[in-house]
Each structure stands twice: as structure tokens, then as C-alpha cells.
N, CA, C and O of each residue as an XYZ file, in Angstrom:
384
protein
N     130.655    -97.172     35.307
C     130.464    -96.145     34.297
C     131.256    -96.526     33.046
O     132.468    -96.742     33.016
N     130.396    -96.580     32.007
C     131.401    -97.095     30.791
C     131.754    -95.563     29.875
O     131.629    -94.472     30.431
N     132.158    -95.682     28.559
C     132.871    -94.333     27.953
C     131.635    -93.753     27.454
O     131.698    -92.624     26.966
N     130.357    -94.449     27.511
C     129.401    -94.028     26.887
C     128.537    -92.609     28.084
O     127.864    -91.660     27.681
N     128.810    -92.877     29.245
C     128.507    -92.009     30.456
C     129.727    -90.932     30.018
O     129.752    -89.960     30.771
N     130.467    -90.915     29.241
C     131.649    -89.706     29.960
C     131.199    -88.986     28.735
O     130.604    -89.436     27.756
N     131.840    -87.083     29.139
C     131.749    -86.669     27.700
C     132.968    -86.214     27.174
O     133.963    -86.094     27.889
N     132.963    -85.939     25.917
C     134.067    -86.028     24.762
C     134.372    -84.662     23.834
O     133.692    -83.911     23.135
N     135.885    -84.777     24.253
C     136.033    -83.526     23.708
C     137.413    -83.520     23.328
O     138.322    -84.069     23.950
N     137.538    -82.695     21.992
C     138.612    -82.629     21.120
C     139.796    -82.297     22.453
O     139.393    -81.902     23.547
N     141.541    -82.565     22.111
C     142.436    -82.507     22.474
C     142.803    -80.901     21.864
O     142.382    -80.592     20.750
N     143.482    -80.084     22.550
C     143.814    -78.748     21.790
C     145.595    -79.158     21.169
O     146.288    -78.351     20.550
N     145.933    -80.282     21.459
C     147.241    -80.521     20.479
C     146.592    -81.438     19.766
O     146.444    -82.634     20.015
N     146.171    -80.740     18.764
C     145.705    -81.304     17.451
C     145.858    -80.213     16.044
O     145.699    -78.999     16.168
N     146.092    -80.683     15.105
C     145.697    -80.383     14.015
C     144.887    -81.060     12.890
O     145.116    -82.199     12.482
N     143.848    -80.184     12.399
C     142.685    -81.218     11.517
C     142.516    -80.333     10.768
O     142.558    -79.106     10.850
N     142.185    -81.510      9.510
C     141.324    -80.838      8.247
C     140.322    -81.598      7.596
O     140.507    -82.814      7.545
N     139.287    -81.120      7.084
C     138.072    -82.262      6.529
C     138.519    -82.018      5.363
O     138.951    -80.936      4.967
N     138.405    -83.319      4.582
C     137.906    -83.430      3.108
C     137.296    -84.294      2.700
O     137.580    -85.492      2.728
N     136.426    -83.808      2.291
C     134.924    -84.533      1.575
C     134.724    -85.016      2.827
O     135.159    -84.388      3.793
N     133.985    -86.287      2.993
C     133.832    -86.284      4.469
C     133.974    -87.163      5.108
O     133.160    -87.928      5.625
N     135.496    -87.103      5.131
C     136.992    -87.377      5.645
C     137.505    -86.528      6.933
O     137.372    -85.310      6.814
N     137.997    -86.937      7.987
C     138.581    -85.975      8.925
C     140.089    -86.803      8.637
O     140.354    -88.001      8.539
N     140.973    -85.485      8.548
C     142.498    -86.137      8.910
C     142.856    -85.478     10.126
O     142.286    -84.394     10.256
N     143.686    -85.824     11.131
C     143.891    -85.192     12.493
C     145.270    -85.442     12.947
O     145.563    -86.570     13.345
N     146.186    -84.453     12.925
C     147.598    -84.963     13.322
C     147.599    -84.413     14.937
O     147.030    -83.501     15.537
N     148.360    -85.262     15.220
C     148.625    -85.434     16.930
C     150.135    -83.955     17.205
O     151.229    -83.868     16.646
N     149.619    -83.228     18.061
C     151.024    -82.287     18.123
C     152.155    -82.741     18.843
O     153.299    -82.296     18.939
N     151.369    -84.092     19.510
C     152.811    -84.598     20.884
C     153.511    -85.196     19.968
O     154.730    -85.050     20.049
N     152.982    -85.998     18.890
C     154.137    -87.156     18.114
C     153.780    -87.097     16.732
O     154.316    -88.061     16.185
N     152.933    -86.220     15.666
C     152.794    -86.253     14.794
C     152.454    -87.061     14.103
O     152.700    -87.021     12.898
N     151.642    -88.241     14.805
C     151.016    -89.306     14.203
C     149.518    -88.265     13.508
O     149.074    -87.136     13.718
N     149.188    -89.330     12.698
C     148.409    -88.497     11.600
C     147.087    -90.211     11.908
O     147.431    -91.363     12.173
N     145.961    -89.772     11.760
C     144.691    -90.034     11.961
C     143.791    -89.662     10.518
O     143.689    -88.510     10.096
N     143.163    -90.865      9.853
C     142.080    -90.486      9.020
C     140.404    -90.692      9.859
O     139.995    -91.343     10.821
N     140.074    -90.171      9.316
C     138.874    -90.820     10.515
C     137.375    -90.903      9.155
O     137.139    -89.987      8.368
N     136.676    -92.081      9.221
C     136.105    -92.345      8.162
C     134.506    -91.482      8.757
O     134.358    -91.014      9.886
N     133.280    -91.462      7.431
C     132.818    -90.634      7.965
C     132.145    -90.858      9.293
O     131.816    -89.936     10.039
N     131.941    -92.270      9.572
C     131.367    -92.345     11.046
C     132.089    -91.795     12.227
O     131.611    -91.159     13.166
N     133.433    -92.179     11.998
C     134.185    -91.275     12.985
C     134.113    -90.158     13.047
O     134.078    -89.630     14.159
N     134.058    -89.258     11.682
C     134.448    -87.862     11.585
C     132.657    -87.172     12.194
O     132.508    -85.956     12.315
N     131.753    -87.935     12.435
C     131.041    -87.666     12.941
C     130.995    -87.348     14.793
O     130.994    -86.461     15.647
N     130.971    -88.422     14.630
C     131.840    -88.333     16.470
C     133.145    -87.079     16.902
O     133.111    -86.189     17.751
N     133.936    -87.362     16.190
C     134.675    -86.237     15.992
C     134.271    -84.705     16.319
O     134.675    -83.957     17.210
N     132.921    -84.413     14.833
C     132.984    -82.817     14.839
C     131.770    -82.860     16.282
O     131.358    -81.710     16.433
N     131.063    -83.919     17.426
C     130.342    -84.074     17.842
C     130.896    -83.712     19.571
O     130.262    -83.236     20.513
N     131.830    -84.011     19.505
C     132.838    -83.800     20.728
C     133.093    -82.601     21.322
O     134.243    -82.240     21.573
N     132.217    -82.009     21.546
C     132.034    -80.830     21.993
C     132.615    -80.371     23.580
O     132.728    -79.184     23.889
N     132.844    -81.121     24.202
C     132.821    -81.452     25.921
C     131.687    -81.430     26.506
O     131.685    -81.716     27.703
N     130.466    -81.106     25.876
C     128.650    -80.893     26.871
C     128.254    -81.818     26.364
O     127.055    -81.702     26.619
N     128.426    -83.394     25.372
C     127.629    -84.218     25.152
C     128.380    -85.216     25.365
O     129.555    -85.396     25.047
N     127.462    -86.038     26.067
C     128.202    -87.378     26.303
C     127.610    -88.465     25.194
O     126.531    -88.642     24.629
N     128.983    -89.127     25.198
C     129.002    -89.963     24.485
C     127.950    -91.106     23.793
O     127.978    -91.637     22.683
N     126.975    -91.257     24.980
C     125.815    -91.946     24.385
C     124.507    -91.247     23.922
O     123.441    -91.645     23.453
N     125.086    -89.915     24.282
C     124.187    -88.612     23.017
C     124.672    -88.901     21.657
O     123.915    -89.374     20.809
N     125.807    -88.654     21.438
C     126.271    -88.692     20.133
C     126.148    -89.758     19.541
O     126.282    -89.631     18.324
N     125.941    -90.802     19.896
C     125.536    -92.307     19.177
C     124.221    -91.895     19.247
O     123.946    -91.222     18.254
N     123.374    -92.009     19.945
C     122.071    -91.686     19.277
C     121.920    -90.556     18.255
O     121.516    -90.933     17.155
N     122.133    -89.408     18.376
C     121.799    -88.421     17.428
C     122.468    -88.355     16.265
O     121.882    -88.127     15.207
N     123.573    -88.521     16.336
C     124.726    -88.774     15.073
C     124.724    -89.729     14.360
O     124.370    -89.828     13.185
N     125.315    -90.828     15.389
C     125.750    -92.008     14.981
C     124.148    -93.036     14.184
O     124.067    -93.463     13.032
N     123.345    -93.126     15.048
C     122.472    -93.985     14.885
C     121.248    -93.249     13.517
O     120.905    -93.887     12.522
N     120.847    -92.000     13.800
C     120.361    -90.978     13.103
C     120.962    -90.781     11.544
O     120.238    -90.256     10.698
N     121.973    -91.112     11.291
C     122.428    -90.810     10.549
C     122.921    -91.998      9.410
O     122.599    -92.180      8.236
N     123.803    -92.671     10.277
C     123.942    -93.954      9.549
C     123.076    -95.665     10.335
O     122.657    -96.024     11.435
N     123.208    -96.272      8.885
C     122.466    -97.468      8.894
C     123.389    -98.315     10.114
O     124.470    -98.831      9.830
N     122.973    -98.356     11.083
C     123.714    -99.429     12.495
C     122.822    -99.386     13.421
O     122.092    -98.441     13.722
N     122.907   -100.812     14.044
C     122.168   -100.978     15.414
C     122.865    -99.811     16.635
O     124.027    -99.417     16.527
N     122.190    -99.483     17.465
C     122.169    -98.937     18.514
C     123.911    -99.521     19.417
O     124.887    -98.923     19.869
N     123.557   -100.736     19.311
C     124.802   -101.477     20.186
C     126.435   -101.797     19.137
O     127.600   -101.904     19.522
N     125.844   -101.871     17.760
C     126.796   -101.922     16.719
C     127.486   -100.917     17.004
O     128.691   -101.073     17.204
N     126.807    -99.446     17.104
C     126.947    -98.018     16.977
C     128.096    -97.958     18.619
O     129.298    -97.693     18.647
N     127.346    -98.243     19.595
C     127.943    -98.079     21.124
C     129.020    -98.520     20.692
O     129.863    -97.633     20.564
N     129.480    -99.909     20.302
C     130.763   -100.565     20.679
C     131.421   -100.160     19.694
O     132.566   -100.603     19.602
N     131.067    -99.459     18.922
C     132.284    -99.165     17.672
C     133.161    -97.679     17.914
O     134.243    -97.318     17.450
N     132.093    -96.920     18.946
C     131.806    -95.568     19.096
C     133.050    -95.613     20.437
O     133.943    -94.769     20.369
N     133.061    -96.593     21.599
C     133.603    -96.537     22.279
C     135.274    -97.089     22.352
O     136.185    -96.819     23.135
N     135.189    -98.045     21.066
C     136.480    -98.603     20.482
C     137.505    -97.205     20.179
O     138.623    -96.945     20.624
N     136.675    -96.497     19.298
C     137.215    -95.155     18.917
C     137.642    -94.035     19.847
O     138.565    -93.239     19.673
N     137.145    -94.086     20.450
C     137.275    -92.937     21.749
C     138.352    -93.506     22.506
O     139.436    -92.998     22.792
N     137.947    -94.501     22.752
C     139.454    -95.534     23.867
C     141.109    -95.172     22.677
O     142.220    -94.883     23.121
N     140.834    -95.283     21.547
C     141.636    -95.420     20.806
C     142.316    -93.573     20.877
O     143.341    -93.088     21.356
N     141.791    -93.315     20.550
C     142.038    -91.591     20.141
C     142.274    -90.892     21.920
O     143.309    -90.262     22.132
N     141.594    -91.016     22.683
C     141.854    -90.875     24.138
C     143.518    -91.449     24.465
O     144.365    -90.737     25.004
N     143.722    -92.671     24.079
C     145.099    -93.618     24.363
C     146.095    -92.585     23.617
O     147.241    -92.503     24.059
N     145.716    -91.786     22.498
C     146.930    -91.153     21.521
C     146.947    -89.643     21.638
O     147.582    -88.911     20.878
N     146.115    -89.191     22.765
C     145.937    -87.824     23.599
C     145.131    -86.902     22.443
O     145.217    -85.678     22.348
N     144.216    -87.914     21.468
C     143.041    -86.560     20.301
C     141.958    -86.283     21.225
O     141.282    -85.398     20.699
N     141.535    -86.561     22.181
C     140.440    -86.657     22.281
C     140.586    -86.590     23.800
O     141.616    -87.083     24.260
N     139.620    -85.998     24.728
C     139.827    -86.195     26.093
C     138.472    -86.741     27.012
O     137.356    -86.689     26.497
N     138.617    -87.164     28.132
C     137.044    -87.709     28.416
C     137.002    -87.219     29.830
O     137.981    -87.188     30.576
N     135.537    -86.761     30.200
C     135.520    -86.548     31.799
C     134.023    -86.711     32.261
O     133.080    -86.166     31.688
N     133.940    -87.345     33.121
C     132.606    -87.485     33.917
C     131.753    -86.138     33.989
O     130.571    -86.376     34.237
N     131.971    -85.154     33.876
C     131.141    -83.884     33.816
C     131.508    -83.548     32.472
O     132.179    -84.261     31.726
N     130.938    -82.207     32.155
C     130.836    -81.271     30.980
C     132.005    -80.929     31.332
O     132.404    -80.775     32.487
N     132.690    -80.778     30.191
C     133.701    -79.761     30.063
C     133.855    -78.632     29.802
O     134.985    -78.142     29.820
């Protein structure tokens, strides 16, 4: 099962704000601070806990901006590994 099977959902120690369409996201455990560009901030507001991850690359990611399907996967899952590792983001084999 890769991160693209799991689904994704915001961390509740977070703080965020959009601008323009920009996500900034500070971490509440360590106050590291996160910009997230708009492909991310897509994924981001997409993280619902009921869609998994290779929903949101298709409908978001791919739908929206100019990228291959697999460009989209591996960039999509870089991010999640990343933000998951710094406790923004959480992942689980079912809906959350």
C-alpha cells in the first residue's frame, strides 16, 4: 500500500492562514512555520480524512494544474511524507 491508498487529513495542532493562494501553516508542537505553494495548498485544503490521496491527485492536482498523472503522484506523496514526518498532516488506511 503506498501513501496514495491512505487518506489525509489535517493535524488539529496546527495553525493556518491563506494568502492569495498561498497556505502558511505553523506546527503547534515546535512552531515550525510551512509555506505551501499553490499545488500544495491544494492538497492541503483537500485533506479532508474521506479522500484518499490518489482522489486528490486526480481531481485537484491533475484537474487543475498542468502535470502528468505520475509527476502529480510522486510530488503529491513527497509532500505528505514530508508534512506527516512534522505531525501537519495525518494518514490512515480508512476514512477518518
Amino acid at each position: 500500500m503506498t501513501l496514495l491508498d491512505k487518506y489525509v487529513a489535517k493535524s488539529s495542532a496546527i495553525a493556518e492562514r491563506t494568502l492569495g493562494n498561498e497556505t502558511i501553516i505553523m506546527s503547534a508542537v515546535d512552531s515550525t512555520l510551512f509555506t505551501l505553494n499553490p499545488t500544495a495548498s491544494a492538497i492541503w485544503e483537500a485533506a479532508d480524512g474521506k479522500t484518499p490521496l490518489s482522489r486528490i491527485v486526480e481531481v485537484k492536482i491533475c484537474a487543475e494544474f498542468d502535470v502528468t498523472p505520475e509527476q502529480a503522484s510522486q510530488d503529491a506523496q513527497e509532500l505528505v511524507a514530508m508534512l506527516v514526518e512534522k505531525g501537519i498532516l495525518k494518514i490512515s488506511d480508512t476514512s477518518l
